[in-house]
N, C-alpha and C positions, 0 to 999 in steps of 0.2 A: 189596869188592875184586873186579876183573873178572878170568878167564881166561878169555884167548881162542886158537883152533886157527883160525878159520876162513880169514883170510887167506893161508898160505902151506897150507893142506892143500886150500884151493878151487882154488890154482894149480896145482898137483899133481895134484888130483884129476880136474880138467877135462883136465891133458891125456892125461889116462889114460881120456877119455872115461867118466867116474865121473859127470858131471852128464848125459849125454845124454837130448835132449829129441825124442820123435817128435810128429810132424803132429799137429795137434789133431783131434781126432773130432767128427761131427758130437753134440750134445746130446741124448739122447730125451728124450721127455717124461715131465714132472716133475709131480707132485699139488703143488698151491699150500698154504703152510704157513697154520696159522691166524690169522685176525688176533689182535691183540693186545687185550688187555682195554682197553685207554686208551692214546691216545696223548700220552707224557709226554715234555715237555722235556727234552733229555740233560745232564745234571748237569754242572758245571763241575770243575775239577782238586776233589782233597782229597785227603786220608789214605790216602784206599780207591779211588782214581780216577785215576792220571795219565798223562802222555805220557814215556815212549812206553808203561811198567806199573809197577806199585808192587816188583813184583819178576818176579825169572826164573829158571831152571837148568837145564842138560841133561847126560845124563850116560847112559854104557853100560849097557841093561837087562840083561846078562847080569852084570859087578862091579859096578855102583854107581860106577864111576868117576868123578865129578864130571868134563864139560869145560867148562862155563861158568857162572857164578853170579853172579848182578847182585843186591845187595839181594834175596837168596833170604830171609831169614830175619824180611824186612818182613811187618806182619800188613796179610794183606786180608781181602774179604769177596769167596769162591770160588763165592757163587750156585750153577748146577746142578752144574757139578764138585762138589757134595756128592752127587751121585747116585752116583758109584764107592764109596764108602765102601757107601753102601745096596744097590747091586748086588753087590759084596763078600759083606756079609752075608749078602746071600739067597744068592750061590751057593756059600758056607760052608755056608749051611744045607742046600741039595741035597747036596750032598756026603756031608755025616754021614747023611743018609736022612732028613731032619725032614719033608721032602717032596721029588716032583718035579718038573721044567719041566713035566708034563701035567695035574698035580694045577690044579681048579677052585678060584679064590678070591674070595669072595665079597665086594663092597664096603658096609665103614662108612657114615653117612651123614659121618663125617671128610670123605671125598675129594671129597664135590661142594664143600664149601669154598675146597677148590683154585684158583686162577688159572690161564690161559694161559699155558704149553704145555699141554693134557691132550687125554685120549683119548677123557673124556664120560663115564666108568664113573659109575653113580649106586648110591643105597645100595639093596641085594639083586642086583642083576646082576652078573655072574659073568664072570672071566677067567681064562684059563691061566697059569701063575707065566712060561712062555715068551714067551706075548705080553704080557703086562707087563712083563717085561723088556726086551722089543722094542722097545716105549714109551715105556720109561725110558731107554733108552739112544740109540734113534733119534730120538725127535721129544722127547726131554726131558720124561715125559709128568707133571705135578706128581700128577697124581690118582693115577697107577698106581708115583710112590712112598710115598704114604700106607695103599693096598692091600696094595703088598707089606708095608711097613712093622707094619702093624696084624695081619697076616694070621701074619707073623714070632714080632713081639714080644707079639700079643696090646694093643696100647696103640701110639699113640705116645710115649707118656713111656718106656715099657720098652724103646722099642725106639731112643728116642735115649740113654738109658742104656746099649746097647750099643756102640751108634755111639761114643760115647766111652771106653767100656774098651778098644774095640777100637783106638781112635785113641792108645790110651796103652801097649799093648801093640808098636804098631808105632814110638814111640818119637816121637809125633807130636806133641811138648808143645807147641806155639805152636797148636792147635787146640781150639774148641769147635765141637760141634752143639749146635743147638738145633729142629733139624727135618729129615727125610729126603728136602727137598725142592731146599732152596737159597732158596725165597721170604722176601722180606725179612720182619720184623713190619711189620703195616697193620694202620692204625686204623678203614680200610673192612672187615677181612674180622675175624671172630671166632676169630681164629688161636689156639691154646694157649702159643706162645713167644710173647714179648717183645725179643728179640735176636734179631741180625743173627749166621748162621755165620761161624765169622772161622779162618782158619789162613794158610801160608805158602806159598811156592812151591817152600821146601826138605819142607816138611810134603808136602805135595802128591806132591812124587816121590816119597817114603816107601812113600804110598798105591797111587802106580801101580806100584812096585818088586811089591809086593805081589798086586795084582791081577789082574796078568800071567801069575802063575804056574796059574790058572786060563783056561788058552786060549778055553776057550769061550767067555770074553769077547767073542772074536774075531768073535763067531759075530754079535753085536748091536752090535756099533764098525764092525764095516766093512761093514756095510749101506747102501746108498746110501739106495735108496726098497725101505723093509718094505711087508708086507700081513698085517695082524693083524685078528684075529676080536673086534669090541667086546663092550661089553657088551650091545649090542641082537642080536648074533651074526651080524653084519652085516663082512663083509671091506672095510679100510680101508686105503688105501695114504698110509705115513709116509715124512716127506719127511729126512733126516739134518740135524742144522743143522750140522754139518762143513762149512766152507768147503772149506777145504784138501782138503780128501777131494773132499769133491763137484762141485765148480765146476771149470772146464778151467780159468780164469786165473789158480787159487791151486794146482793139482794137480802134485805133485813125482815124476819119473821115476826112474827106472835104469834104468841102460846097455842091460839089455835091453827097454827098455819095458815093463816091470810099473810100477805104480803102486808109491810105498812107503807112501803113508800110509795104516793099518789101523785108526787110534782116537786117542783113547778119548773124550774128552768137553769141551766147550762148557759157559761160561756165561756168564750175563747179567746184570746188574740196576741199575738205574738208578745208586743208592748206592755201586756196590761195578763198574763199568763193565765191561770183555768180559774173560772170562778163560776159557785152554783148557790143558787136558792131552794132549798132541799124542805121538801114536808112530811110528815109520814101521821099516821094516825095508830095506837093501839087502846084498847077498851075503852073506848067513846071520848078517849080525849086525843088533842092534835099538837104537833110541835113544829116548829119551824126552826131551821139552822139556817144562816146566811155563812158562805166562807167566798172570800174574793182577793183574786191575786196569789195564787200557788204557784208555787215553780214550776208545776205538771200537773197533769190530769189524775193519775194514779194518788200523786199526794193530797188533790184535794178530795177526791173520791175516799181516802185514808181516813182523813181528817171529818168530812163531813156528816160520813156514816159513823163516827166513835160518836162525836154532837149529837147524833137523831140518835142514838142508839141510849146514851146518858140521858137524853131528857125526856126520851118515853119511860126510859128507866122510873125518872124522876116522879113524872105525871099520873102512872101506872100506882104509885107504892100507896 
């Protein structure tokens, strides 16, 4: 079942000058993203795959108001968007004192397992819980959720065992982890899962309802291009895969030319195709759009910024 505001609150709102757009800026320069482990054919429709996403919904970060929900309750497969659950955790865990952002954590040989996105961290060198998070949240970084992950729970198994109490405490019942990373099972890499993470795109806002309430979030989502200290302790500038955020042709205004998108996270994966957790803020209120399972990046980048665009619309009027 579709509810939709956008059409007569975009009419309203435009002419109340709610969508206004300044001059484009020029671009500074940007650190080129890593390549990719293999280049793999892009999957056709399925289950976990389609056009325009396997599901959708946005709604008021301050009530939960539901303003549009498409096949929310469809199961996908959320690839890196499993990072918020795992960045979650960890900054649950700063919180109670377990540790903090300054505290050094030393990597498993787990993390070099990892694939592309990562940051290089090998087993005994050493990161800060803040520049991992940096990592994890700007460049996606697979290795420095297995770090945080291990460094947390002690294991990955204990600590995807948290991942899901914690996903059932927030009432996220169409969700499984099975890893802190989002990477699919490969029968190249000697992964410990066997399964594909799988939840919703109503799951999903659950998660970001939650993870918000923790600002400092903010601090590593609306980062364009970071510069973190690896584990060679060597300064590396990480490039955001936020389109919407980063790119000037996807990038959404208000009226007074602030930017509104601030987060939160992207993913990928050939099986389970582009899915993103999208937030933006205009005149002191906040939305959130989940879209998960697009056929492409471009589409869901399409589709997610028209969501944040109708429900600032919405929240604004």
């Amino acid at each position: 079942m579709k509810t939709r505001f956008g059409i007569a609150i975009a009419a309203v709102c435009a002419a109340a000058v709610c969508f206004g757009a300044p001059a484009k800026k020029k671009r500074s320069a940007e650190p080129r993203r890593p390549a990719a482990a293999s280049s793999v054919k892009a999957a056709p429709e399925s289950a976990f795959r389609r056009t325009p996403y396997v599901g959708a919904i946005s709604a008021d970060a301050e009530s939960g108001r539901i303003l549009f929900s498409d096949n929310a309750e469809r199961e996908a497969y959320p690839a890196s968007v499993t990072k918020l659950m795992t960045a979650l955790l960890v900054l649950e865990d700063v919180k109670k004192g377990r540790y903090s952002l300054k505290d050094k954590v030393v990597a498993t040989a787990e993390a070099y397992q990892s694939e592309p996105s990562w940051i290089g961290i090998k087993a005994g060198q050493s990161m800060s819980v803040d520049d991992l998070l940096m990592a994890l949240m700007v460049m996606s970084a697979n290795d420095a959720a297995v770090v945080l992950a291990v460094n947390s729970a002690g294991s990955l198994p204990a600590f995807v065992e948290r991942m899901n109490a914690r996903a059932a405490e927030l009432g996220m019942k169409n969700t499984a982890y099975y890893n802190p990373s989002g990477l699919p099972p490969s029968a190249r890499r000697r992964y410990p899962w066997k399964k594909f993470n799988r939840s919703t795109a109503a799951d999903q806002l659950k998660l970001a309802l939650e993870i918000i309430k923790h600002p400092e979030i903010f601090k590593y989502t609306s980062t364009k291009v970071a510069t973190v200290v690896d584990g060679n302790g060597k300064s590396v500038n990480v490039l955001n895969h936020n389109r919407i955020m980063r790119m000037d042709k996807f990038k959404i205004f208000n009226p007074d030319g602030s930017e509104a998108v601030d987060g939160l996270k992207t993913g990928y994966i050939n099986a389970g195709g582009s899915s993103i957790v999208l937030t933006g803020r205009r005149g002191g209120r906040r939305a959130i759009v989940v879209v998960l399972g697009s056929i492409n990046a471009n589409t869901r980048e399409e589709h997610a910024s028209r969501l944040l665009k109708d429900a600032l619309g919405a929240l604004c009027w």
